[in-house]
N, C-alpha and C positions, 0 to 999 in steps of 0.2 A: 570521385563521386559514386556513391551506391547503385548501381543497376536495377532497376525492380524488375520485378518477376513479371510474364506478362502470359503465356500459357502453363498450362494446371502441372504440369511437369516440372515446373522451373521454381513453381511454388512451392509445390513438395519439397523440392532440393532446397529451398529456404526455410523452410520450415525444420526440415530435418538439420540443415545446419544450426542453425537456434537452438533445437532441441539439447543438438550436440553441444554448444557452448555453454549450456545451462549445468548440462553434464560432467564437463572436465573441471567447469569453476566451482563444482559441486567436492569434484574427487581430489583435484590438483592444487584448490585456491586460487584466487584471479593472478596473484602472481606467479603461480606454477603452470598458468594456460598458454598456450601459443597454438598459431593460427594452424599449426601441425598439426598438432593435439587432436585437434578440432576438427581435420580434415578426417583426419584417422578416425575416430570416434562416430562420424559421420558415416562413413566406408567412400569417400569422394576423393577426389586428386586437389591439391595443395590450389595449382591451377582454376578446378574448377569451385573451389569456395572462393578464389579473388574475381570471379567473372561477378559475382554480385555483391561481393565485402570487401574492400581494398585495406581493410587490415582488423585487428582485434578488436577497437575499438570500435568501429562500425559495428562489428557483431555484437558487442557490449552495447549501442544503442539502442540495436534492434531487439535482444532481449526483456533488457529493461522498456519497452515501450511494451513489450508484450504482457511483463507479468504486472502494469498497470493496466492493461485493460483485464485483466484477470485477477487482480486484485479488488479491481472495481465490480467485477462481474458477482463476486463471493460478497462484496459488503451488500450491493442489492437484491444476494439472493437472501441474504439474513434478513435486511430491512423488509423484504415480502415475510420471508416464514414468522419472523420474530412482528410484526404488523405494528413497526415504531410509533405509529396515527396512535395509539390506545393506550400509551404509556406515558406517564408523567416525564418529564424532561430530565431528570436526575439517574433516570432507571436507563432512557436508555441513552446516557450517555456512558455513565459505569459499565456498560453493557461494549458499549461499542469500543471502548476504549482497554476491556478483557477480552475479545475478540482480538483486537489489534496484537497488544501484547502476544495472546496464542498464537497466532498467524506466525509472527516472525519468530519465536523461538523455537517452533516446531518444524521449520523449514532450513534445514542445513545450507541450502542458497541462499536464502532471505540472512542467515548470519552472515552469510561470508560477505555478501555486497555492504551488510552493514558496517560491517569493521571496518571495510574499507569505500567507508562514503565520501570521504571527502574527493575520493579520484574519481569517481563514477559520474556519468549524466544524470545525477538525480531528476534534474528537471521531465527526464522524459515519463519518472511515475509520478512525479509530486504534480506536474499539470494535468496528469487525469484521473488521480486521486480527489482532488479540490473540487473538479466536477463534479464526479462524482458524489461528493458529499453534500455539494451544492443542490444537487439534483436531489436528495434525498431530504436535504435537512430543510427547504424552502417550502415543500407541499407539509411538512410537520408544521409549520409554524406558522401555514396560511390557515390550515386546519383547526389549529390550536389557539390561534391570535386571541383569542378572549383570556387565556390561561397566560401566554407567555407574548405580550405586544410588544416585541422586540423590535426598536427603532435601530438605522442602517443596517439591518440584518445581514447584508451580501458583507459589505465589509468587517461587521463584526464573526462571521461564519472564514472569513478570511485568517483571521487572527487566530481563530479557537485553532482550527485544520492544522496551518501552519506550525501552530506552539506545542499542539499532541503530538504531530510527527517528529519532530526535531526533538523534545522533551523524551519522547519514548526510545526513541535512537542514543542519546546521551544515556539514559538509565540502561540502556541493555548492552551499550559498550561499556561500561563500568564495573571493574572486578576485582572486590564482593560489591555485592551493590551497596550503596549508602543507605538504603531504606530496605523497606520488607515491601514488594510486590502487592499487598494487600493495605499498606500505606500509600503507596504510588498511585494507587488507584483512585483510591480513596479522595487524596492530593489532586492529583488530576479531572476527576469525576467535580470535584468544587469549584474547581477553574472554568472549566465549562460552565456550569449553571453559574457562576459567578455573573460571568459576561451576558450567558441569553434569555436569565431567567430575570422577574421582573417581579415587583412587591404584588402580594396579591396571589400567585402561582397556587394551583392542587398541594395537598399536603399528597407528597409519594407513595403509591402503595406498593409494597413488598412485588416480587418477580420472581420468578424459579431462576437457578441459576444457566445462563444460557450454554455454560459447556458441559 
Protein backbone atom coordinates (compact mmCIF):
# COMPACT_ATOMS: atom_id res chain seq x y z
CA UNK A 1 0.00 0.00 0.00
CA UNK A 2 1.22 3.51 -1.03
CA UNK A 3 2.55 5.74 2.00
CA UNK A 4 1.39 9.35 1.45
CA UNK A 5 3.43 12.11 2.12
CA UNK A 6 2.60 13.90 5.15
CA UNK A 7 5.33 16.86 5.81
CA UNK A 8 6.53 19.23 2.95
CA UNK A 9 9.81 17.22 2.67
CA UNK A 10 8.42 13.89 2.01
CA UNK A 11 6.30 15.69 -0.61
CA UNK A 12 9.06 17.12 -2.43
CA UNK A 13 10.57 13.57 -2.37
CA UNK A 14 7.30 12.48 -4.13
CA UNK A 15 7.12 14.82 -6.39
CA UNK A 16 10.57 14.59 -7.52
CA UNK A 17 10.23 10.86 -7.72
CA UNK A 18 7.13 11.38 -10.27
CA UNK A 19 9.07 13.82 -12.02
CA UNK A 20 11.73 11.17 -12.29
CA UNK A 21 9.42 8.58 -13.63
CA UNK A 22 8.03 10.79 -16.22
CA UNK A 23 11.57 11.21 -16.98
CA UNK A 24 12.95 7.66 -17.67
CA UNK A 25 9.48 6.55 -19.35
CA UNK A 26 10.39 9.55 -21.37
CA UNK A 27 14.11 8.29 -22.35
CA UNK A 28 13.87 4.48 -21.61
CA UNK A 29 10.14 3.70 -22.72
CA UNK A 30 7.88 2.21 -20.00
CA UNK A 31 9.34 -1.07 -20.82
CA UNK A 32 13.00 0.16 -20.41
CA UNK A 33 11.99 1.75 -16.76
CA UNK A 34 12.72 0.15 -13.43
CA UNK A 35 12.29 1.25 -10.13
CA UNK A 36 16.27 1.77 -10.25
CA UNK A 37 16.12 3.94 -13.02
CA UNK A 38 13.88 5.91 -11.28
CA UNK A 39 15.73 6.08 -7.94
CA UNK A 40 18.79 7.19 -9.94
CA UNK A 41 17.33 9.71 -11.91
CA UNK A 42 15.86 10.98 -8.90
CA UNK A 43 19.40 11.18 -6.93
CA UNK A 44 17.47 8.93 -3.89
CA UNK A 45 18.33 5.32 -2.56
CA UNK A 46 16.19 2.38 -4.20
CA UNK A 47 15.15 2.03 -0.33
CA UNK A 48 13.90 5.44 -0.17
CA UNK A 49 11.46 5.58 -3.24
CA UNK A 50 9.86 2.07 -1.77
CA UNK A 51 9.06 3.93 1.54
CA UNK A 52 6.32 5.64 -0.54
CA UNK A 53 5.87 3.45 -3.97
CA UNK A 54 6.09 -0.23 -3.37
CA UNK A 55 6.86 -0.90 -6.96
CA UNK A 56 6.73 0.73 -10.62
CA UNK A 57 3.30 0.58 -11.07
CA UNK A 58 2.37 2.50 -8.21
CA UNK A 59 4.64 5.16 -9.50
CA UNK A 60 2.86 4.77 -13.01
CA UNK A 61 -0.53 5.46 -11.05
CA UNK A 62 0.71 8.26 -9.37
CA UNK A 63 1.96 9.91 -12.58
CA UNK A 64 -0.86 9.30 -14.58
CA UNK A 65 -3.21 10.88 -11.97
CA UNK A 66 -1.04 13.80 -12.22
CA UNK A 67 -0.89 14.56 -15.77
CA UNK A 68 -4.86 14.26 -15.56
CA UNK A 69 -5.09 16.83 -13.44
CA UNK A 70 -2.69 18.80 -15.79
CA UNK A 71 -4.23 17.82 -18.55
CA UNK A 72 -7.28 19.10 -17.16
CA UNK A 73 -5.80 22.16 -15.94
CA UNK A 74 -4.52 23.12 -19.90
CA UNK A 75 -8.06 22.32 -21.45
CA UNK A 76 -9.58 25.03 -18.83
CA UNK A 77 -7.05 27.15 -19.45
CA UNK A 78 -8.02 27.08 -23.34
CA UNK A 79 -11.68 27.04 -22.54
CA UNK A 80 -10.98 30.58 -20.43
CA UNK A 81 -8.65 32.14 -23.18
CA UNK A 82 -10.51 30.65 -26.21
CA UNK A 83 -14.09 31.88 -24.08
CA UNK A 84 -16.07 28.51 -25.65
CA UNK A 85 -19.62 30.58 -24.15
CA UNK A 86 -19.18 32.70 -27.73
CA UNK A 87 -18.87 30.10 -30.11
CA UNK A 88 -21.16 28.04 -32.14
CA UNK A 89 -20.93 24.32 -31.00
CA UNK A 90 -19.12 22.96 -34.19
CA UNK A 91 -16.22 25.56 -33.85
CA UNK A 92 -15.39 24.66 -30.66
CA UNK A 93 -15.59 21.27 -30.93
CA UNK A 94 -12.99 21.07 -34.19
CA UNK A 95 -11.20 23.20 -31.94
CA UNK A 96 -10.98 21.04 -28.88
CA UNK A 97 -10.59 18.04 -30.59
CA UNK A 98 -7.13 19.94 -32.72
CA UNK A 99 -5.94 20.87 -29.30
CA UNK A 100 -6.32 17.11 -28.14
CA UNK A 101 -4.69 15.67 -31.13
CA UNK A 102 -1.61 18.54 -30.60
CA UNK A 103 -1.31 17.88 -27.04
CA UNK A 104 -0.52 14.15 -27.43
CA UNK A 105 1.75 14.16 -30.47
CA UNK A 106 3.76 16.78 -29.25
CA UNK A 107 4.42 15.20 -26.01
CA UNK A 108 7.17 12.29 -26.32
CA UNK A 109 5.47 10.89 -22.84
CA UNK A 110 1.88 11.35 -23.80
CA UNK A 111 3.14 8.78 -27.08
CA UNK A 112 4.81 6.38 -25.10
CA UNK A 113 1.85 5.90 -22.51
CA UNK A 114 -0.18 5.77 -25.64
CA UNK A 115 1.24 2.98 -27.40
CA UNK A 116 1.20 1.36 -24.57
CA UNK A 117 -2.44 1.92 -23.28
CA UNK A 118 -3.74 -1.06 -22.86
CA UNK A 119 -1.15 -1.81 -19.79
CA UNK A 120 -1.48 1.44 -18.16
CA UNK A 121 -4.32 2.65 -15.33
CA UNK A 122 -5.99 4.63 -17.94
CA UNK A 123 -8.83 5.19 -15.61
CA UNK A 124 -6.83 7.39 -13.41
CA UNK A 125 -6.66 10.26 -16.46
CA UNK A 126 -9.89 9.32 -18.29
CA UNK A 127 -11.89 10.05 -14.76
CA UNK A 128 -10.66 13.44 -14.52
CA UNK A 129 -10.59 14.17 -17.90
CA UNK A 130 -14.59 13.44 -18.15
CA UNK A 131 -14.91 15.91 -15.33
CA UNK A 132 -13.43 17.87 -16.55
CA UNK A 133 -15.07 18.21 -19.81
CA UNK A 134 -18.27 17.91 -17.87
CA UNK A 135 -17.40 20.83 -16.05
CA UNK A 136 -16.88 22.81 -19.10
CA UNK A 137 -19.26 21.55 -21.54
CA UNK A 138 -22.49 21.80 -18.95
CA UNK A 139 -22.21 25.80 -18.27
CA UNK A 140 -21.88 25.93 -22.66
CA UNK A 141 -24.93 24.34 -22.95
CA UNK A 142 -27.01 25.97 -19.90
CA UNK A 143 -25.77 29.06 -21.54
CA UNK A 144 -26.58 28.25 -25.03
CA UNK A 145 -29.81 26.11 -24.26
CA UNK A 146 -31.95 28.20 -26.87
CA UNK A 147 -29.20 27.43 -29.74
CA UNK A 148 -28.38 23.61 -28.68
CA UNK A 149 -31.49 22.03 -26.12
CA UNK A 150 -29.74 18.99 -25.65
CA UNK A 151 -31.90 16.48 -23.85
CA UNK A 152 -29.75 13.96 -21.33
CA UNK A 153 -26.93 15.88 -21.75
CA UNK A 154 -24.58 14.35 -18.90
CA UNK A 155 -25.09 11.02 -20.51
CA UNK A 156 -24.87 12.18 -23.97
CA UNK A 157 -21.45 14.31 -23.03
CA UNK A 158 -20.60 10.83 -21.67
CA UNK A 159 -20.59 9.16 -24.95
CA UNK A 160 -18.94 12.09 -26.99
CA UNK A 161 -15.75 12.17 -24.21
CA UNK A 162 -15.41 8.64 -24.18
CA UNK A 163 -15.69 8.02 -28.26
CA UNK A 164 -12.92 11.33 -28.77
CA UNK A 165 -10.54 9.74 -26.56
CA UNK A 166 -10.43 6.13 -27.51
CA UNK A 167 -11.18 7.18 -31.35
CA UNK A 168 -8.16 9.70 -31.15
CA UNK A 169 -5.77 7.03 -29.43
CA UNK A 170 -6.70 4.31 -32.23
CA UNK A 171 -5.94 7.07 -34.95
CA UNK A 172 -2.42 8.03 -33.46
CA UNK A 173 -1.36 4.37 -32.85
CA UNK A 174 -2.07 3.67 -36.46
CA UNK A 175 1.02 3.51 -38.80
CA UNK A 176 0.46 5.39 -41.73
CA UNK A 177 -2.58 6.54 -40.54
CA UNK A 178 -5.65 5.54 -42.61
CA UNK A 179 -6.92 9.01 -43.08
CA UNK A 180 -5.30 12.59 -43.33
CA UNK A 181 -5.54 14.40 -39.86
CA UNK A 182 -7.54 17.15 -41.39
CA UNK A 183 -10.18 14.42 -42.23
CA UNK A 184 -10.17 12.92 -38.84
CA UNK A 185 -10.96 16.12 -37.62
CA UNK A 186 -13.16 16.96 -39.78
CA UNK A 187 -14.85 13.07 -39.07
CA UNK A 188 -14.62 13.63 -35.49
CA UNK A 189 -15.81 17.43 -35.17
CA UNK A 190 -19.39 15.82 -36.90
CA UNK A 191 -19.76 13.16 -34.43
CA UNK A 192 -19.80 15.47 -31.84
CA UNK A 193 -22.36 18.03 -33.15
CA UNK A 194 -24.03 15.01 -34.36
CA UNK A 195 -25.03 13.78 -30.83
CA UNK A 196 -25.27 17.59 -29.02
CA UNK A 197 -26.46 19.62 -31.64
CA UNK A 198 -30.22 19.99 -32.30
CA UNK A 199 -32.48 21.15 -35.43
CA UNK A 200 -32.59 24.84 -35.23
CA UNK A 201 -28.68 25.53 -34.10
CA UNK A 202 -26.65 29.10 -35.31
CA UNK A 203 -25.24 28.60 -38.81
CA UNK A 204 -21.15 28.62 -37.46
CA UNK A 205 -19.13 31.46 -37.96
CA UNK A 206 -15.50 31.00 -39.11
CA UNK A 207 -12.74 31.14 -35.93
CA UNK A 208 -9.00 31.81 -36.23
CA UNK A 209 -7.15 28.92 -36.11
CA UNK A 210 -6.43 28.18 -32.30
CA UNK A 211 -2.71 26.85 -32.91
Amino acid sequence: MRRLPRQQRSRELVNRLIDATAAVITERGLDGTTTNHIAEKAGVSVGSLYQYFPDKEALLEALLERMGRDIGTKFRAWAEQFDVNRYPLRDVARTAVTVGLYMIRNDPLMRELVRNWNRVPTDRVLDQLEQVFLVIAQPYFLKNYRDYPVKNLEAKLYVVVNAAIFTTIRYLLQEPAPITEKDYIRAMTDMIVGLLDAPGARTPAPVSDPM
